[in-house]
N, C-alpha and C positions, 0 to 999 in steps of 0.2 A: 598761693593761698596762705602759705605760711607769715610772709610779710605781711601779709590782711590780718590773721587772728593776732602778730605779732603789737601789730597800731593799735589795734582793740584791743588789748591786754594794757598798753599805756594812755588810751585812752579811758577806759573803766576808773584805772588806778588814782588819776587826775582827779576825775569829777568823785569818786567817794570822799576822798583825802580834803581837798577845800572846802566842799559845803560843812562837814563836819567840823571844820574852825568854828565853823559861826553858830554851834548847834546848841548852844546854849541860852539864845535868842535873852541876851541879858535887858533888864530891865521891862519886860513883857509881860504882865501880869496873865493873859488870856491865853492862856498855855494851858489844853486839857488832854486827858486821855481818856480813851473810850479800848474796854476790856470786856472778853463774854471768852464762855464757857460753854458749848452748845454740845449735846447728847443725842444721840434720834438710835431709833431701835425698832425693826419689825421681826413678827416671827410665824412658822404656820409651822402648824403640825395638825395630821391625819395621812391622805395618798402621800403628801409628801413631808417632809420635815426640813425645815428652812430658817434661819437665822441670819440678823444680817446689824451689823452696829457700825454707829460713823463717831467721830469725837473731833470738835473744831474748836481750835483754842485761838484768840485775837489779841491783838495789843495795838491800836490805833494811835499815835501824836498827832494835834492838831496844833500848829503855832502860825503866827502871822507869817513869819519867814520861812519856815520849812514844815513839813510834814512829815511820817515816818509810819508805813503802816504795814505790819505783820499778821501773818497769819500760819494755823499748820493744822492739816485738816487728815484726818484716817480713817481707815475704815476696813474690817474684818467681820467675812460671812462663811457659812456653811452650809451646804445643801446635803442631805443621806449622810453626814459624817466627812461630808468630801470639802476641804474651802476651797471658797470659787470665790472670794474676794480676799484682795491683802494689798492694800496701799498703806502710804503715807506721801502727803506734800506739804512742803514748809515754804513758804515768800515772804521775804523783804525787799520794803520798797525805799527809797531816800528819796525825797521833793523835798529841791531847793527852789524858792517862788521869788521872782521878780518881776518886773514890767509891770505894776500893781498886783501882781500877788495871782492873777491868773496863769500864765505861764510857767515852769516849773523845769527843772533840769535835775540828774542824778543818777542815780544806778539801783538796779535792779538785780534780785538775787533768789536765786531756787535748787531746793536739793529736792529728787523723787525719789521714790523707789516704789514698785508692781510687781509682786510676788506673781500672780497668775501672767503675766504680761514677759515674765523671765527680765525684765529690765533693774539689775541690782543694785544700780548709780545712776543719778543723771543728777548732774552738776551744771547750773545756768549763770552767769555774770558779765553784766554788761550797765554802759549805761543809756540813757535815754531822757527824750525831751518830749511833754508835753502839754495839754494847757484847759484850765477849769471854763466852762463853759458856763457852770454856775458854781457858785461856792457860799451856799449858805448854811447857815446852822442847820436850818430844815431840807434841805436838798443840795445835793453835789452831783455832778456830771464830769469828768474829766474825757480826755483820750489823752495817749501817747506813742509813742512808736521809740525804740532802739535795737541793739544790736547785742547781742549777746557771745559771750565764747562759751561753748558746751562741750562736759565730757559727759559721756556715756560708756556704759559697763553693761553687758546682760550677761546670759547662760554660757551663748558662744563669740561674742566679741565683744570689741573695747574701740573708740574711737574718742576722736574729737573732731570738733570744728564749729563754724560762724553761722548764727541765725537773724531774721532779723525778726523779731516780736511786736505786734501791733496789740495795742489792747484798749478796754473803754469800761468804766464803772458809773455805775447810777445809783443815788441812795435818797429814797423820799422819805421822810417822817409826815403821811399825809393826815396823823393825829396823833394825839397827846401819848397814845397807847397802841399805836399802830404803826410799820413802816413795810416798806420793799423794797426791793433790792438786785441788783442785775448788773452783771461783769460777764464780759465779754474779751478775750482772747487768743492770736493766732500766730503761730511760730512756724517761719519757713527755713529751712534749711538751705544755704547761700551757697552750696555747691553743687548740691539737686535740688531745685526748685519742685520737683514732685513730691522729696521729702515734706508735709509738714502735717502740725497738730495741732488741735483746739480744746477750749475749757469753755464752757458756758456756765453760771451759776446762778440761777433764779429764785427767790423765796418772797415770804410775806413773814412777819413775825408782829406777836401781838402779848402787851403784857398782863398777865395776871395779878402781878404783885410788882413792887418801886422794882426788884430785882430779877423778877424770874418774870419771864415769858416762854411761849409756844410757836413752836415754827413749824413751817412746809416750806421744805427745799426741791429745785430739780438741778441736777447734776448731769451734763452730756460731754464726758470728753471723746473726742475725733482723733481720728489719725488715719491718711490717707496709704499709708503702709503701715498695717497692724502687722505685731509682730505674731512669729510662730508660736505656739502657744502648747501645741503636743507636735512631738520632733519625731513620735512612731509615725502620726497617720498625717503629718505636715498640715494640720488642721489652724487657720490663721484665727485670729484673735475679730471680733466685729468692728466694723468702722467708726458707729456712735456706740457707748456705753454709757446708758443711758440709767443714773437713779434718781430714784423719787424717796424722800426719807420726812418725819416728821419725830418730833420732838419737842425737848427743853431748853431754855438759854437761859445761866445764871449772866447778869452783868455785875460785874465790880469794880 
């Protein structure tokens, strides 16, 4: 297995390093970027008292020959003074597109971290191939599939090793002032196949003004071995965590 994560380490390093020659896509005028700022927040107080904030920050490239789309998404709650939420996740993505510009090649990159989850690292890099189903200004559709090399870090151990990750996005603009939205995500781990985990993230967002709109999101991440979560009473972590949040998106 070491030889496997060894290939995939000079594999990754390949596909990042050349598409990036060409990443300047010279002489291309239709070269855009799409940036938002999104906020959501609920709160209760009476029986119980309950807080909960997300914050998703975006940076999208759209060019003829390559793509380049980031994201980093957080989120910290409290329930009676106690928190019972504390993430962060960060992805970048590199699409290099050939074969008319549907198909696409590159690598893929993600750092986590889950305070309640005890997971203090998780480090993802690899690359991957996939291909646009639709690619238009008002609607995209992609899938792909790669391979990833991941380290991990929680409370009580530290590992690495080889995944492979399959994923799928969809984005409509089905009006001038409307869209939705749906990605799709599953990462198996390539030395226990029982290992693996999922991201689903669904919305609808609508604008109020050229830059600020309003969204409803659902958020389900999976994982078929949650981790332990209280090391007194060996109480496990649930298998979907499931939110539902609603808010603001600046775009800029």
């Amino acid at each position: 297995m070491r030889v496997v994560k060894g290939m995939l380490l000079v594999a990754l390093t390949a596909l990042v390093a050349l598409p990036l020659a060409g990443f300047a896509d010279e002489g291309v005028t239709n070269t855009t970027w799409k940036s938002s700022l999104a906020l959501g927040a609920t709160y209760k107080d009476g029986n119980t008292e309950k807080s909960f904030f997300t914050g998703t920050l975006k940076g999208d490239r759209y060019a003829p020959r390559n793509d380049w789309l980031n994201s980093l998404y957080t989120e910290y709650g409290k329930s009676e003074g106690t928190q019972t939420e504390g993430q962060a996740r960060g992805q970048s993505e590199y699409r290099y597109k050939f074969g008319g510009g549907n198909f696409f090649a590159g690598a893929f990159g993600e750092a986590y971290y889950d305070d309640i989850k005890n997971i203090r690292t998780r480090l993802k890099l690899g690359p991957n191939i996939g291909y646009y189903f639709i690619n238009k200004e008002t609607m995209k559709f992609d899938t792909s599939v790669g391979a990833n090399w991941v380290y991990e870090r929680t409370a009580t151990t530290e590992d690495d090793f080889a995944e492979i990750r399959v994923a799928a996005n969809y984005l409509w603009d089905f009006t001038e002032t409307a869209s939705y939205y749906f990605n799709i995500e599953y990462s198996v781990n390539v030395e226990d196949t029982d290992d693996g985990n999922g991201l689903l993230v669904t919305g609808l967002k609508t604008k109020v003004s050229t830059q600020l709109s309003m969204f409803i999101e659902l958020r389900d991440e999976y994982d078929n071995t949650p981790a332990v979560i209280d090391a007194g009473t060996g109480d496990n972590a649930d298998y979907n965590d499931v939110t539902i949040v609603a808010g603001l998106t600046y775009d800029f």
